[in-house]
C-alpha positions as CSV (number, residue, x, y, z in Angstrom):
1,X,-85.3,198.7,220.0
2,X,-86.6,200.0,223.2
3,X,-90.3,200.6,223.0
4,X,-91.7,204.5,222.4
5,X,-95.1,206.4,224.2
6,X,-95.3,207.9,220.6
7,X,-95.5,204.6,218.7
8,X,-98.5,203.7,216.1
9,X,-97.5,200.3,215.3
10,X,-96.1,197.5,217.8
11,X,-95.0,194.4,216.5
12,X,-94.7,192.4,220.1
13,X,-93.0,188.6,220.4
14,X,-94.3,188.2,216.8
15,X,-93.9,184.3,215.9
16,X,-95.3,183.1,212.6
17,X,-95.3,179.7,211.5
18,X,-97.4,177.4,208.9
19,X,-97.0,174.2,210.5
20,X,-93.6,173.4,211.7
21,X,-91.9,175.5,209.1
22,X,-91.3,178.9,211.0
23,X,-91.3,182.0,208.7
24,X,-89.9,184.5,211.6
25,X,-89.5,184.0,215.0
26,X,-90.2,186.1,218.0
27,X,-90.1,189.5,215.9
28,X,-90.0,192.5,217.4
29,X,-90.2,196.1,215.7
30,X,-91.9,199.9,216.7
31,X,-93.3,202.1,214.1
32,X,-93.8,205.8,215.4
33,X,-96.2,208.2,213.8
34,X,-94.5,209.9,211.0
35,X,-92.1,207.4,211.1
36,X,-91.1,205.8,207.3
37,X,-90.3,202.1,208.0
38,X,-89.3,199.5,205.1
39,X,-89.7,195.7,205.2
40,X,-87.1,194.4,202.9
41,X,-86.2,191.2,202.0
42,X,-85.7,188.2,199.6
43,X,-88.6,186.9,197.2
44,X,-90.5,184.3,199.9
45,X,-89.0,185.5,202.3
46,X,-92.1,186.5,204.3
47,X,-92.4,190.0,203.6
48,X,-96.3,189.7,202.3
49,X,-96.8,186.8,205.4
50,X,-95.7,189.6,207.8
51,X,-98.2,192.1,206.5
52,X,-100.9,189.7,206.4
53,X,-100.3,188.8,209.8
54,X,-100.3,192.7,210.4
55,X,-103.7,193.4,209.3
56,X,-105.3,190.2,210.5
57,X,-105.8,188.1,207.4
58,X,-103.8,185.3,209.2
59,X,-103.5,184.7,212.2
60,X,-99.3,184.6,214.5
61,X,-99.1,181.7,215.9
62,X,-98.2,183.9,218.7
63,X,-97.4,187.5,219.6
64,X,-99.3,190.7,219.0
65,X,-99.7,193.7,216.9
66,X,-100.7,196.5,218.5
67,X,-102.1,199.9,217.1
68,X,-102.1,203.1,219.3
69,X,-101.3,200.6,222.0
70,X,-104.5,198.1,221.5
71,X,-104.1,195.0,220.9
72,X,-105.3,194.1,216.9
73,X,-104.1,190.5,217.3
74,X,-106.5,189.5,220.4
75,X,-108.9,192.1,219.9
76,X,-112.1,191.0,219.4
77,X,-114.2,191.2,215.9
78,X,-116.4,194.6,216.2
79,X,-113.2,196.3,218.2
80,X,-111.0,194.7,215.1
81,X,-113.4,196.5,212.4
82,X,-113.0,199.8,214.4
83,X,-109.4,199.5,214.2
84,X,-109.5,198.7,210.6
85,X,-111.4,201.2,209.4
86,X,-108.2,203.6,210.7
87,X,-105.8,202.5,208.1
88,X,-105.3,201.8,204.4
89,X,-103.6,198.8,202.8
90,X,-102.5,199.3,199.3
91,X,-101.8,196.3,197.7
92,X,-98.9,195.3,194.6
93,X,-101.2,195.0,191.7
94,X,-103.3,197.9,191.8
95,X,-106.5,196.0,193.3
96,X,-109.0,198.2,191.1
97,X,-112.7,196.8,190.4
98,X,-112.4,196.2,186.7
99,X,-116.2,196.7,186.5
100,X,-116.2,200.0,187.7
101,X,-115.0,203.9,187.4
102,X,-111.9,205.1,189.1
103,X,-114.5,207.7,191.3
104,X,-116.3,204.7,191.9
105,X,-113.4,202.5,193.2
106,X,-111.9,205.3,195.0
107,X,-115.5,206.0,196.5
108,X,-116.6,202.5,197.5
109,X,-115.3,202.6,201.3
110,X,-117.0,205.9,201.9
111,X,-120.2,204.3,200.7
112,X,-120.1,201.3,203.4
113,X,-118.1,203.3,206.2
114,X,-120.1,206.5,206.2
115,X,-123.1,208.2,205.3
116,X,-122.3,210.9,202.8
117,X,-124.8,210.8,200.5
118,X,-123.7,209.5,196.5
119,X,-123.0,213.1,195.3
120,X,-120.9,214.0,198.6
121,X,-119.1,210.5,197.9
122,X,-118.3,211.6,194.3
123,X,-116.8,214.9,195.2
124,X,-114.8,213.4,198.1
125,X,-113.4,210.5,195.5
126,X,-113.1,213.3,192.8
127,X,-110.6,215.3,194.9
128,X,-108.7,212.5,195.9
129,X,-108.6,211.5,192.4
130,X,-107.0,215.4,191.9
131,X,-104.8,214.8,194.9
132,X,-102.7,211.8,192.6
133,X,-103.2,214.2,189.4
134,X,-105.8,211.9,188.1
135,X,-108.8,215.1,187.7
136,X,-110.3,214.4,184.4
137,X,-109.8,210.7,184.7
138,X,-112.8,210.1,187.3
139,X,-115.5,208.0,184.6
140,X,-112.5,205.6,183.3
141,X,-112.3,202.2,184.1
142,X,-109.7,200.5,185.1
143,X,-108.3,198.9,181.9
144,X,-109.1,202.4,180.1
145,X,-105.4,204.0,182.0
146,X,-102.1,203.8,182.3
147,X,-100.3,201.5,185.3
148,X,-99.0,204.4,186.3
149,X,-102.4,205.9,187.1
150,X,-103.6,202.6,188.0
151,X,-101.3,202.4,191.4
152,X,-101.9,206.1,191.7
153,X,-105.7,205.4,191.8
């Protein structure tokens, strides 16, 4: 695939290995904006180690990932946290606080990654909430819905 100005997401060289057991080797793929891209594949056959190594909770053994052009895979820590804070991950099982309220769940990043005050952070969460046709459901916990609403929240 020939690379593209417009592209969000680089995947450069990507090698990733545990050991001397290679999972992929010297993967390359471009991911434009409004672009919909699937990884598909056979259970263990890396599609969770890929993403991990996407969003840098392990490490390639070599390659890059690049976001809007800057490298994520040699960036350094503070420019990493920048970068993160630009994108969402949504993970298989929900990933829901058990011990606290959809609007608080939904909510929690605005409270450590901006300063909107706890009634501005509830509104914000709240709409959201109404976004995914959960409205109403805001003071439920976790366990109190459906799994339906639960990957919706």
């Amino acid at each position: 695939m020939a690379a593209r100005d417009d592209a969000h997401i680089r995947v450069e060289d990507l090698t990733i290995a545990y050991g001397d057991r290679v999972i992929m080797h010297d993967l390359n793929f471009t991911v434009a904006h409004g672009d919909v891209f699937v990884i598909m594949g056979a259970s263990g056959s890396g599609k969770s180690t890929l993403l991990r190594n996407m969003i840098g909770l392990n490490e390639p053994t070599k390659g890059d990932v690049k976001y809007d052009g800057k490298s994520f895979t040699h960036a350094d820590e503070a420019t990493r946290q920048k970068m993160l804070q630009r994108f969402g991950v949504m993970y298989q099982g929900g990933a829901l606080f058990s011990s606290m309220t959809l609007v608080e769940n939904v909510g929690l990043p605005l409270g450590e990654y901006t300063k909107l005050s706890d009634a501005e952070i509830r509104e914000v969460a709240s709409l959201k909430l109404a976004l995914v046709g959960l409205k109403g459901f805001e003071d439920f916990f976790p366990a109190e819905i459906s799994g339906g609403m639960w990957k919706r929240a």
